[in-house]
N, CA, C and O of each residue as an XYZ file, in Angstrom:
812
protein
N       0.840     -1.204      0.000
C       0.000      0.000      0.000
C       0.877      1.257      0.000
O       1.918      1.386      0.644
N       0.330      2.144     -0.790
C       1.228      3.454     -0.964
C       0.626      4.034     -0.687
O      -0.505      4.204     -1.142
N       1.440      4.888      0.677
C       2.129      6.084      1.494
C       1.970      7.316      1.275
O       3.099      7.804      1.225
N       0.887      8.417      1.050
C       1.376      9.442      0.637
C       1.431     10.982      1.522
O       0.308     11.448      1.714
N       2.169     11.511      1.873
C       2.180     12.689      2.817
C       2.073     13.738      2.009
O       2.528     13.537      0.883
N       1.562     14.935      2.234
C       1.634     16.415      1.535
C       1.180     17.248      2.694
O       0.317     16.985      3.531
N       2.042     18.448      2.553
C       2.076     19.596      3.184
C       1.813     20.806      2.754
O       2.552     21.683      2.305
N       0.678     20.763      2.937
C      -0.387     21.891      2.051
C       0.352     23.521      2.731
O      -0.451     24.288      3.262
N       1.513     23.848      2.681
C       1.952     24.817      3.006
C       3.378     25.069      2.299
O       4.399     24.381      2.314
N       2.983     26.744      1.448
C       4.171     26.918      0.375
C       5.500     27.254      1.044
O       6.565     27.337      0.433
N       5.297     27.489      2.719
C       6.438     27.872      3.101
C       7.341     27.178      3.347
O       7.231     26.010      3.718
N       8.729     27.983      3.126
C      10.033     27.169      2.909
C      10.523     26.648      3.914
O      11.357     25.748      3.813
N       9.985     27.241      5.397
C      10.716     27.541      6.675
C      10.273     25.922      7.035
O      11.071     25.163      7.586
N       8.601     25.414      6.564
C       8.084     24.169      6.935
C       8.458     23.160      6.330
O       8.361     22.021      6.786
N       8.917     23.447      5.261
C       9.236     22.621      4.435
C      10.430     22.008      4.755
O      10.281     20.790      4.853
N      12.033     22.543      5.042
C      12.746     22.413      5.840
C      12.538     21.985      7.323
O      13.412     21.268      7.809
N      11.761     22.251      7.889
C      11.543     21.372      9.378
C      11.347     20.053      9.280
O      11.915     19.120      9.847
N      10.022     20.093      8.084
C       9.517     18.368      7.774
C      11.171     17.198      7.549
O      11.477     16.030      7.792
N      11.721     18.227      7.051
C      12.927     18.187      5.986
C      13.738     17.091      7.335
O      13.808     15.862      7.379
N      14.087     17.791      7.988
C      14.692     17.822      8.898
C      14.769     16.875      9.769
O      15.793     16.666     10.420
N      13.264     15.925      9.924
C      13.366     15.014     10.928
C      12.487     13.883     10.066
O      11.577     13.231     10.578
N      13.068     13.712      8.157
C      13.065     12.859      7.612
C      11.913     11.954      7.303
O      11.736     10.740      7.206
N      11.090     13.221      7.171
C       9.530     13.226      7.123
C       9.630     13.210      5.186
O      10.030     14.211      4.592
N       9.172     11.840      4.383
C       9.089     11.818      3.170
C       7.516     12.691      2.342
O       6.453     12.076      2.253
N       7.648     13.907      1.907
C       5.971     14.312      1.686
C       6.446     14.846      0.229
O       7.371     14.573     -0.537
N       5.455     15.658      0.230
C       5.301     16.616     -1.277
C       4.759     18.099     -0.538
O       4.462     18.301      0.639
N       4.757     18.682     -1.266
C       4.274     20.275     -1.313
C       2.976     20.357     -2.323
O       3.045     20.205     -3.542
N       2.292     20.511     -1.892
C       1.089     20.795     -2.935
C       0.039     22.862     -1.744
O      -0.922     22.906     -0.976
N       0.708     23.683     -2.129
C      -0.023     24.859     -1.639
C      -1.334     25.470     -1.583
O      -1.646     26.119     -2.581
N      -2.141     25.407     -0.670
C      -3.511     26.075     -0.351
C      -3.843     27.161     -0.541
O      -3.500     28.059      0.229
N      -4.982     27.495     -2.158
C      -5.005     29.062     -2.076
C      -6.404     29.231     -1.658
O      -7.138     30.015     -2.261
N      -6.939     28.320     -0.346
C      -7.850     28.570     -0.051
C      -7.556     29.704      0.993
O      -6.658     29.683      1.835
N      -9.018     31.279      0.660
C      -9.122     32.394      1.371
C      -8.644     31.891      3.158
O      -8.616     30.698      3.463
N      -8.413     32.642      3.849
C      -8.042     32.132      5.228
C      -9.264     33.060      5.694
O      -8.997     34.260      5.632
N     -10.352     32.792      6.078
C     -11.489     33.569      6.740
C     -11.754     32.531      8.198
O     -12.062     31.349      8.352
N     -11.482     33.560      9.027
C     -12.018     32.618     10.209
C     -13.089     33.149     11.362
O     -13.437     34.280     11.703
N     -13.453     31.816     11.805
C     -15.025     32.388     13.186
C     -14.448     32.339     14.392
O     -15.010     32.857     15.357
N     -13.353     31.766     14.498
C     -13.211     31.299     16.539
C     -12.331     32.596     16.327
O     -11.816     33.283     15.444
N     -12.522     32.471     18.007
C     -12.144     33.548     19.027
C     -11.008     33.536     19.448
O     -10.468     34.639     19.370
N     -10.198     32.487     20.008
C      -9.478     32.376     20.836
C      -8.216     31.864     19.884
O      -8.523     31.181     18.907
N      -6.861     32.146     20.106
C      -5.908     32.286     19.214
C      -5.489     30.509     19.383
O      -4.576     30.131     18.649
N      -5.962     29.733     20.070
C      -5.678     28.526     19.938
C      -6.785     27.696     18.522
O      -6.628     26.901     17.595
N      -7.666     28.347     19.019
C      -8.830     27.763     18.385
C      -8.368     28.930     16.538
O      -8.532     28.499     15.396
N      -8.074     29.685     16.739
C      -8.620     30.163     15.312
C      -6.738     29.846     14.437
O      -6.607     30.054     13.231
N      -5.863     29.491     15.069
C      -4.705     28.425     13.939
C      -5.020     27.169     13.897
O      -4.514     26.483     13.008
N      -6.067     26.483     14.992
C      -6.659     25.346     14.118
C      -7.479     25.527     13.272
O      -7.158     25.126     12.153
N      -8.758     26.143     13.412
C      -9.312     26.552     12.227
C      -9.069     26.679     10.846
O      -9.896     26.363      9.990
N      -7.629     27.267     10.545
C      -6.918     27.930      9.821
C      -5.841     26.654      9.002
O      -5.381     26.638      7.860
N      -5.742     25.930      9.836
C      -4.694     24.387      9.425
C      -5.494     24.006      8.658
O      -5.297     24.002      7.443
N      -6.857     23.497      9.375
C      -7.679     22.449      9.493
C      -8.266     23.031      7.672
O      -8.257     22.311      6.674
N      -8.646     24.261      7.725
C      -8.957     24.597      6.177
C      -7.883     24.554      4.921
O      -8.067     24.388      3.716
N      -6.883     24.736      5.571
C      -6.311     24.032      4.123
C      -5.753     23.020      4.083
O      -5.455     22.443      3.037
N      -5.547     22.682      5.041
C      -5.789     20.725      4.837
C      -6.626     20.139      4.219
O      -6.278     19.203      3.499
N      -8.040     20.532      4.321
C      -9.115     20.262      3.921
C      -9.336     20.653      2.792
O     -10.365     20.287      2.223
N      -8.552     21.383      2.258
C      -9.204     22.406      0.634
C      -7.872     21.279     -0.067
O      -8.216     20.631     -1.056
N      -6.301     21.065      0.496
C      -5.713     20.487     -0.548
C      -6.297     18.918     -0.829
O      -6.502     18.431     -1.941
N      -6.479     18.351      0.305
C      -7.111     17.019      0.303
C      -8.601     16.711     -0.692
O      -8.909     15.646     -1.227
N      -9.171     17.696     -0.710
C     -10.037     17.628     -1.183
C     -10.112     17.600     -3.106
O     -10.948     17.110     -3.865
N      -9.200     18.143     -3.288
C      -8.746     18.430     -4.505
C      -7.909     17.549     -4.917
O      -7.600     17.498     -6.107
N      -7.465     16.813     -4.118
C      -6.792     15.480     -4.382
C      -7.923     14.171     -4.573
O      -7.960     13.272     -5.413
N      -8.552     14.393     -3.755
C      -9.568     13.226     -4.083
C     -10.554     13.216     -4.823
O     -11.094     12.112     -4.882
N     -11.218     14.355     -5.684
C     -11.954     14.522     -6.645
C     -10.874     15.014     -8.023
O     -11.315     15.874     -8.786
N      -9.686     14.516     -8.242
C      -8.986     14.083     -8.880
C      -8.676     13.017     -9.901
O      -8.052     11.972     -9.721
N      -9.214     13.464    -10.974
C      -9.576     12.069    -12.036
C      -7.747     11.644    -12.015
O      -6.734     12.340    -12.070
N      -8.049      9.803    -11.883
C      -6.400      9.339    -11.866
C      -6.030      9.669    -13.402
O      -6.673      9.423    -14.423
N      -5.154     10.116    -13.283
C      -4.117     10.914    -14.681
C      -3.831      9.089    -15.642
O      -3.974      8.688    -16.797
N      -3.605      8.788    -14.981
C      -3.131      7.280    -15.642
C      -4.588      6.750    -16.263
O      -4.774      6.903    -17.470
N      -5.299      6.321    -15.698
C      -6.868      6.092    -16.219
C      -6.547      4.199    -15.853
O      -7.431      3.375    -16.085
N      -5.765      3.967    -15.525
C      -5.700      2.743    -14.605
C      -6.453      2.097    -13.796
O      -5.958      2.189    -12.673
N      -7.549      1.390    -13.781
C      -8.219      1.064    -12.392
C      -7.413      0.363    -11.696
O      -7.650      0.536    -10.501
N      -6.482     -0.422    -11.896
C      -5.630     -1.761    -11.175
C      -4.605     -0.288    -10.522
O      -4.041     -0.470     -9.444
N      -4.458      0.865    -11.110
C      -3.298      1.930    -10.070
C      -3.126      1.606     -8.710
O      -4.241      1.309     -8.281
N      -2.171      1.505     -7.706
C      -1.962      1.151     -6.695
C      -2.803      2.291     -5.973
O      -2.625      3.461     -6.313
N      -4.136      1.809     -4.526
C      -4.446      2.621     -4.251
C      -3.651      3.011     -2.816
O      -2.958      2.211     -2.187
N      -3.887      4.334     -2.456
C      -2.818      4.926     -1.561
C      -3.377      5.521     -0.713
O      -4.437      6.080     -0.994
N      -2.858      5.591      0.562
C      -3.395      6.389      2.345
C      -2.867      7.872      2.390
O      -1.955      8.247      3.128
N      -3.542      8.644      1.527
C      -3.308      9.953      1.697
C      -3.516     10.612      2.953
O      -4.662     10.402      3.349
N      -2.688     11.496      3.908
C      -2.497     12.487      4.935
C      -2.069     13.550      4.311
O      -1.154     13.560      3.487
N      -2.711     14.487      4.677
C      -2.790     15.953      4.362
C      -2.326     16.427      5.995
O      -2.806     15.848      6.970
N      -1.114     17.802      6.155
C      -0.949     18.164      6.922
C      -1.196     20.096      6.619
O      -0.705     20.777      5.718
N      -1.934     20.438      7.520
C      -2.098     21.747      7.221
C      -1.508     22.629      8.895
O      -1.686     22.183     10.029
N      -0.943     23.683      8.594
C      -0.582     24.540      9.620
C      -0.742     26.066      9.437
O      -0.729     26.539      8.301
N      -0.886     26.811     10.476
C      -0.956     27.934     10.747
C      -0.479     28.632     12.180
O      -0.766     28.301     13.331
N       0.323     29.677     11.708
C       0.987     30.638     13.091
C       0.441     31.592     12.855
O      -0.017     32.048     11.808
N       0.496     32.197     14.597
C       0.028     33.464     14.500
C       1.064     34.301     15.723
O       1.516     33.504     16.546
N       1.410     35.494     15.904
C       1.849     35.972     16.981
C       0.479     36.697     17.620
O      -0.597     36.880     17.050
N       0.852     37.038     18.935
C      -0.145     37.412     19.816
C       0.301     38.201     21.221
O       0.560     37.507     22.204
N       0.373     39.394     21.295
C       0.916     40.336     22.088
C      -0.280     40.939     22.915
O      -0.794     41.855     22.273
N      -0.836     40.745     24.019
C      -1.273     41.225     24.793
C      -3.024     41.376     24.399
O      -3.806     42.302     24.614
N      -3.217     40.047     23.742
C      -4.608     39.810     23.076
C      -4.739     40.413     21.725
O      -5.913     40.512     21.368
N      -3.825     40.856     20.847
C      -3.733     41.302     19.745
C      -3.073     40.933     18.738
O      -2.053     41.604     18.585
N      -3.276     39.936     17.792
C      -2.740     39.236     16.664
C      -1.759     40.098     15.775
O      -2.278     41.102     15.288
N      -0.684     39.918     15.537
C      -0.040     40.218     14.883
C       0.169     39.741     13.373
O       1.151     39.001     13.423
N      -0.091     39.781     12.617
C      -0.020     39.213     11.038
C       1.567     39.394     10.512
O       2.545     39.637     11.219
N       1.528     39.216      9.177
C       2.878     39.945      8.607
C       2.757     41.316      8.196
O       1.804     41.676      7.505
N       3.620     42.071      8.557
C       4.048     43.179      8.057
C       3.754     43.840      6.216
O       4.461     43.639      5.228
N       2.678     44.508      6.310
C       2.675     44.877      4.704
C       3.500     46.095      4.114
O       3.449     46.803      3.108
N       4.122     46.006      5.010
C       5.061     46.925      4.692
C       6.787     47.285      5.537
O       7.387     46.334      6.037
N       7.319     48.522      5.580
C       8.780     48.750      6.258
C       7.898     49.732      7.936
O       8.084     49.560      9.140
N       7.316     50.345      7.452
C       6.724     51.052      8.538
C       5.474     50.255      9.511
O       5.207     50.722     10.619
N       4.933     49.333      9.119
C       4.047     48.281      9.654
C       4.819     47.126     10.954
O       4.556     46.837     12.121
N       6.040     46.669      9.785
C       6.783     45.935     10.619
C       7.390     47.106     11.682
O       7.482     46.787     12.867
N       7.689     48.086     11.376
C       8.513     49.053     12.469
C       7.425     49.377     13.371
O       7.862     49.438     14.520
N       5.819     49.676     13.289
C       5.141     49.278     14.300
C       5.127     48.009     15.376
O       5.192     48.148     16.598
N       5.028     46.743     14.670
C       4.935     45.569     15.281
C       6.204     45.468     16.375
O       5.970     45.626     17.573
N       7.457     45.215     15.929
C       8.370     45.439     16.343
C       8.619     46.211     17.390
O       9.480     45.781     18.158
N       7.973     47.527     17.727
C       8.455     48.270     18.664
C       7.044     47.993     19.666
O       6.994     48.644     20.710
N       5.813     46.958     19.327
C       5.163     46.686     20.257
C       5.939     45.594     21.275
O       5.872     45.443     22.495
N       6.709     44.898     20.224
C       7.353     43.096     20.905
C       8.372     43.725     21.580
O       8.439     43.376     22.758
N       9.507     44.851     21.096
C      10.588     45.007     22.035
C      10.204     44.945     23.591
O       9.155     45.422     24.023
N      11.071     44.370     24.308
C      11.134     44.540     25.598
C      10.021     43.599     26.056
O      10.465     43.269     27.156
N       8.834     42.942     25.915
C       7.727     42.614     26.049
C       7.936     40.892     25.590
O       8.699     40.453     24.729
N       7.278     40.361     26.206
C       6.957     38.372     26.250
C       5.896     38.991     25.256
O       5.471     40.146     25.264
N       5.526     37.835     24.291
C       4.773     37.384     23.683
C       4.367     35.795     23.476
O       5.292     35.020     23.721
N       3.684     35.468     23.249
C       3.285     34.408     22.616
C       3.217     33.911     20.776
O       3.035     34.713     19.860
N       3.419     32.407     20.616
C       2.926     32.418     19.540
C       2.385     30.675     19.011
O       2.976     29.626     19.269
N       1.326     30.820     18.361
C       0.678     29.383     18.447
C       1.001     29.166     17.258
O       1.073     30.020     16.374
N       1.240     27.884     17.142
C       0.609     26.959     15.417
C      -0.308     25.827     15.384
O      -0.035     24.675     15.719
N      -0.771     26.010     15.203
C      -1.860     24.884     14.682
C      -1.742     24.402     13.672
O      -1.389     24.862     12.586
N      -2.133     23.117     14.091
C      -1.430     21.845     12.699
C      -3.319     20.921     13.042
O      -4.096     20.734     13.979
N      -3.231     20.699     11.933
C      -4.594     19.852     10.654
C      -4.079     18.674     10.235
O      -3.141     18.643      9.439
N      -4.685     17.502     10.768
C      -4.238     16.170      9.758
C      -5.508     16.009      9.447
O      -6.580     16.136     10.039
N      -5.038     15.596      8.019
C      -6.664     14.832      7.143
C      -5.939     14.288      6.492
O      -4.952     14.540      5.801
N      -7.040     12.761      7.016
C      -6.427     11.196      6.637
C      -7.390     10.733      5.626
O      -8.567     11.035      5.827
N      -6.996      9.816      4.207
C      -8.120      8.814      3.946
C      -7.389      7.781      3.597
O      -6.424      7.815      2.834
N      -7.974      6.537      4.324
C      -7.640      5.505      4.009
C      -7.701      4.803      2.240
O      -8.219      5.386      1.287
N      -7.099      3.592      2.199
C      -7.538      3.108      0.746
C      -8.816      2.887      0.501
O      -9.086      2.610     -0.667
N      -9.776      2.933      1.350
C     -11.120      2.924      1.211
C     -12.130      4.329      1.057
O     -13.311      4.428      0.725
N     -11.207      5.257      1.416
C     -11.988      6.839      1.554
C     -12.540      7.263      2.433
O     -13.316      8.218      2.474
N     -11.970      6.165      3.726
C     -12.136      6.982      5.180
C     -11.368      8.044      5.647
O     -10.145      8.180      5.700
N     -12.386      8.856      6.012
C     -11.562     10.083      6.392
C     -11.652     10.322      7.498
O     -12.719     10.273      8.110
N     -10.123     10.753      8.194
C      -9.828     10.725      9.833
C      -9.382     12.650      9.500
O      -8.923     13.318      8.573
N      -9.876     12.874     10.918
C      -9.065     14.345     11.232
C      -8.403     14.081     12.671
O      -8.634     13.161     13.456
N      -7.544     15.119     12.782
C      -6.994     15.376     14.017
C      -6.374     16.662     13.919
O      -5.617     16.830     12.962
N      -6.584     17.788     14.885
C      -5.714     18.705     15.224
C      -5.778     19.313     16.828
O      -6.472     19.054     17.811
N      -4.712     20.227     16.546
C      -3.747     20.582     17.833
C      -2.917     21.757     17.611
O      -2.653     22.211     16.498
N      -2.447     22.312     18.923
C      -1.805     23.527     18.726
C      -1.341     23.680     19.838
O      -1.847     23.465     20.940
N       0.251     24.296     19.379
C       0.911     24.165     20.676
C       1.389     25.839     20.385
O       1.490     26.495     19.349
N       1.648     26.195     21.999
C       2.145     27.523     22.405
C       3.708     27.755     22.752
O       4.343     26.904     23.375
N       4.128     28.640     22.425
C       5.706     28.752     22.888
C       5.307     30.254     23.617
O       4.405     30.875     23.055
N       6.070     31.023     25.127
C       6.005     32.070     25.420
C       7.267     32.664     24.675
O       8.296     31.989     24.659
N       7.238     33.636     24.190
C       8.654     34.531     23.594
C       9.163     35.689     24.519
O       8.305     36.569     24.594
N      10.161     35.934     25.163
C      10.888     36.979     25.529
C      11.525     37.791     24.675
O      12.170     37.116     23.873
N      11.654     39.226     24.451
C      12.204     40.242     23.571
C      13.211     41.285     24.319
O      12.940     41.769     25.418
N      14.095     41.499     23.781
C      15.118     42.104     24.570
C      14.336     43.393     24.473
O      13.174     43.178     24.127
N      14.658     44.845     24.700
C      14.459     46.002     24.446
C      15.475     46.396     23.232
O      16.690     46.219     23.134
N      14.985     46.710     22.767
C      15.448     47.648     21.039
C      15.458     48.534     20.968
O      14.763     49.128     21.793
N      16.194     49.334     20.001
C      16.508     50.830     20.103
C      15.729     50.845     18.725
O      15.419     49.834     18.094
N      15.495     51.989     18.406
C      14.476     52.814     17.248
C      15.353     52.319     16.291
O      14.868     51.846     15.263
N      16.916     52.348     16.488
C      17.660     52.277     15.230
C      17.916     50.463     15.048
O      18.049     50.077     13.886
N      17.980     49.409     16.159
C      18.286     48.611     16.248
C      16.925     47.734     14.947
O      17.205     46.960     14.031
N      15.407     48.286     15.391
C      14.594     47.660     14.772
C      15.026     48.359     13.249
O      15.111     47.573     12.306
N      15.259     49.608     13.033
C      15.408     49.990     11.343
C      16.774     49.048     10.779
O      17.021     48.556      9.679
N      17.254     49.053     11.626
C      18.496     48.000     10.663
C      17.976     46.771     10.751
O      18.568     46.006      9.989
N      17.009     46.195     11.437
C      16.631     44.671     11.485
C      15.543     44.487      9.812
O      15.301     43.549      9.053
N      15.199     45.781      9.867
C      14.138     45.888      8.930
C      14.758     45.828      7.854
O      14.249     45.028      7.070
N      15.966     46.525      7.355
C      16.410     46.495      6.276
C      17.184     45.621      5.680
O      17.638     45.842      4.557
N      17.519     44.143      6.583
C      18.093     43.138      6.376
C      16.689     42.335      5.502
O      16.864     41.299      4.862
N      15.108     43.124      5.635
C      14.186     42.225      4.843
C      13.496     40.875      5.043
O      12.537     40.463      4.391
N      14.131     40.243      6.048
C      13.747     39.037      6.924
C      12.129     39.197      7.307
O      11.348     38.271      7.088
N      11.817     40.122      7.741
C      11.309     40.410      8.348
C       9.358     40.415      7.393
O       8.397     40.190      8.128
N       9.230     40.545      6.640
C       8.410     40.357      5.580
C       7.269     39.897      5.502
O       6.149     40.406      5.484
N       7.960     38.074      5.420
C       6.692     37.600      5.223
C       6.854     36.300      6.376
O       7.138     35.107      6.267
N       6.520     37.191      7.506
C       6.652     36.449      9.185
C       5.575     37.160     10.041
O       5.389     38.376     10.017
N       4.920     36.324     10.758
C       3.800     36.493     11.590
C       4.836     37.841     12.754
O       5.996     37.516     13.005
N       4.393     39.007     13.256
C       5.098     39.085     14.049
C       6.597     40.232     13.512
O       7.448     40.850     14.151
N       6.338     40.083     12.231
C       7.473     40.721     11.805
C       8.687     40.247     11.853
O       9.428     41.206     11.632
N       9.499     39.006     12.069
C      10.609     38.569     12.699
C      10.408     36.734     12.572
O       9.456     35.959     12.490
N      11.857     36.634     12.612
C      12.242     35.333     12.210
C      13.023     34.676     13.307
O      14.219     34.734     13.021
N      12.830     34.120     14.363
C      13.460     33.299     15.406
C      14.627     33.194     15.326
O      15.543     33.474     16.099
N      14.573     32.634     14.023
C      15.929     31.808     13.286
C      16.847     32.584     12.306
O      17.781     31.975     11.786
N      16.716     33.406     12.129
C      17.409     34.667     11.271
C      18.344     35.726     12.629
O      18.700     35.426     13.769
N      18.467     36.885     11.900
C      19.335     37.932     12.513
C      18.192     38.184     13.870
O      18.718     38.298     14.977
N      17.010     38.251     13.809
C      16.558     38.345     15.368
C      16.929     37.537     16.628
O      16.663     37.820     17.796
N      17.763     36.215     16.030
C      18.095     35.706     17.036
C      19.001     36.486     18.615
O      19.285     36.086     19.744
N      19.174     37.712     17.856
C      20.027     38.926     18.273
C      19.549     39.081     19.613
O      20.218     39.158     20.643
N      18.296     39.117     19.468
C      16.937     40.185     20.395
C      16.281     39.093     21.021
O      15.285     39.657     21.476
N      16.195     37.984     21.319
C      15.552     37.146     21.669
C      16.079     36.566     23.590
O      16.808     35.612     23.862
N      15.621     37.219     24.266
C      16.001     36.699     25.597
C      15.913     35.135     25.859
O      16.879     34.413     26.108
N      14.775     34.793     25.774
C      14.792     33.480     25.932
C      13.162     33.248     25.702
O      12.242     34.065     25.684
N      13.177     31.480     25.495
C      11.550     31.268     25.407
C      11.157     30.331     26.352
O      11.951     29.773     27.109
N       9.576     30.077     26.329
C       8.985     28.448     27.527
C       8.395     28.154     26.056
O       7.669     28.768     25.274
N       9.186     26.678     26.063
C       8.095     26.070     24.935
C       8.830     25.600     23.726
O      10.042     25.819     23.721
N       8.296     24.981     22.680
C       9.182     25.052     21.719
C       9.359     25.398     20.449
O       8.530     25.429     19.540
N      11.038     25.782     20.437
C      11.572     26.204     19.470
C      11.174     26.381     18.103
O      11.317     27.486     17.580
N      10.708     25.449     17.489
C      10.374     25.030     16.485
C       8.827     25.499     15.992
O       8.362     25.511     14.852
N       8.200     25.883     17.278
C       6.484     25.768     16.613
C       6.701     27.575     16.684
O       5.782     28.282     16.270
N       7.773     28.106     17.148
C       8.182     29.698     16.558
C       8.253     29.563     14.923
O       7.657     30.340     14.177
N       9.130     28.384     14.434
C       9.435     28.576     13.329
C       8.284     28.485     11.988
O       8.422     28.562     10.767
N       7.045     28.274     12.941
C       6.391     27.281     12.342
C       5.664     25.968     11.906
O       4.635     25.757     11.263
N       6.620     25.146     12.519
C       6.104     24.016     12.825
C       6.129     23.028     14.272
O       7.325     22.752     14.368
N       5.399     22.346     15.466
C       6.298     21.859     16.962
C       6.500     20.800     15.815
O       5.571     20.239     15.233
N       7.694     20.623     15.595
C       8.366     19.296     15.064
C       7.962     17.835     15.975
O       7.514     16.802     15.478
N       8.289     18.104     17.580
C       8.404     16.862     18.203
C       6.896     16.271     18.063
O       6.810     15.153     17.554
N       5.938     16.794     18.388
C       4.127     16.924     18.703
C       3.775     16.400     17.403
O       2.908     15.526     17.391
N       4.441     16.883     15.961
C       3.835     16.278     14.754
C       4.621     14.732     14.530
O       4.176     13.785     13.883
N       5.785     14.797     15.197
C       6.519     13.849     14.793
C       5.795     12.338     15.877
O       5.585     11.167     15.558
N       5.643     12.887     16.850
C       4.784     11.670     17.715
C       3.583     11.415     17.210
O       3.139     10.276     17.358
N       2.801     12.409     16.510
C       1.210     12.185     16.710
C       1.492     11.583     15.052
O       0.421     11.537     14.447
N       2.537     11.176     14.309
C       2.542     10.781     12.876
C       2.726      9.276     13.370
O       2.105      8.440     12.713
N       3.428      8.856     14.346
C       3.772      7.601     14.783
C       2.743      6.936     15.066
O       2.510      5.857     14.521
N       1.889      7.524     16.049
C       0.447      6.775     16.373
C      -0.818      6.765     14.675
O      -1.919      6.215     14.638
N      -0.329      7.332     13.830
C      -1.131      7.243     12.387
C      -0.535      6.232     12.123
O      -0.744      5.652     11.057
């Protein structure tokens, strides 16, 4: 029986994590709208997984087979979908649409803990077209050093900074500014590596 994983997310940062702890998938990207109803920043990056998990999977399985084969080997598709968000004092932070946006965000996080969640979406179908879900979302607390007016304009102009929840990259030149965190590392980056990597074992 054939195996198939996809990670309905174009980003590179996830793609490399999966990468990383020898997770075999594909990339197939979700341009489903991100509109969401929940409230609570745990609940609305599952929401947010869980829909484009659901939009790439779906498009996979109303998928005429290209081969036109009926004997084609049939296969246990998992769809993994994720979403981050930062969150400063009950107030979501997005990415930066701009140099002066991020230089807002930024001078909210200096000096200040934040939080930041991801929520991860599995959608399973068996060789029969059972379909399993599961999701989850884990929190990391973030510490921020204090920054100077000029410290954030030179962070800005290194460009990192872009297309990141939060304005800022863990793993880039902010590592500069980063006091310390509770939680883990990784679900900053984007993905909790360990949490997906256990809950893939019990699939």
């Amino acid at each position: 029986m054939k195996k198939r994983i996809i990670l309905a997310s174009g980003s590179p940062r996830r793609s490399e994590l999966l990468t990383q702890i020898s997770i075999p998938f594909e990339v197939i990207t979700s341009h489903q709208e991100e509109v969401y109803e929940s409230n609570t920043p745990c609940e609305i990056v599952q929401e947010l997984a869980l829909m484009k998990a659901a939009h790439v999977a779906k498009e996979l399985q109303i998928k005429p087979s290209e081969s036109g084969d009926e004997n084609q080997e049939k296969e246990d598709l998992l769809v993994i979908g994720a979403d981050t968000i930062v969150v400063l004092a009950g107030e979501i932070l997005g990415k930066p649409v701009d140099a002066d946006d991020a230089f807002a965000m930024l001078s909210k996080l200096q000096g200040q803990p934040h939080r930041v969640y991801t929520g991860v979406a599995f959608v399973k179908y068996d060789t029969e077209g059972k379909k399993q879900l599961l999701q989850f979302a884990e929190e990391t607390r973030v510490h921020v050093h204090p920054m100077s007016e000029q410290e954030i304009r030179d962070y800005i102009t290194q460009g990192e900074c872009f297309d990141k929840a939060g304005g800022y990259g863990i793993q880039g030149k902010f590592a500069a500014f980063i006091e310390k965190i509770e939680g883990d590392y990784y679900n900053v980056m984007g993905l909790p590596l360990s949490r997906i990597y256990q809950e893939l074992k019990k699939w």
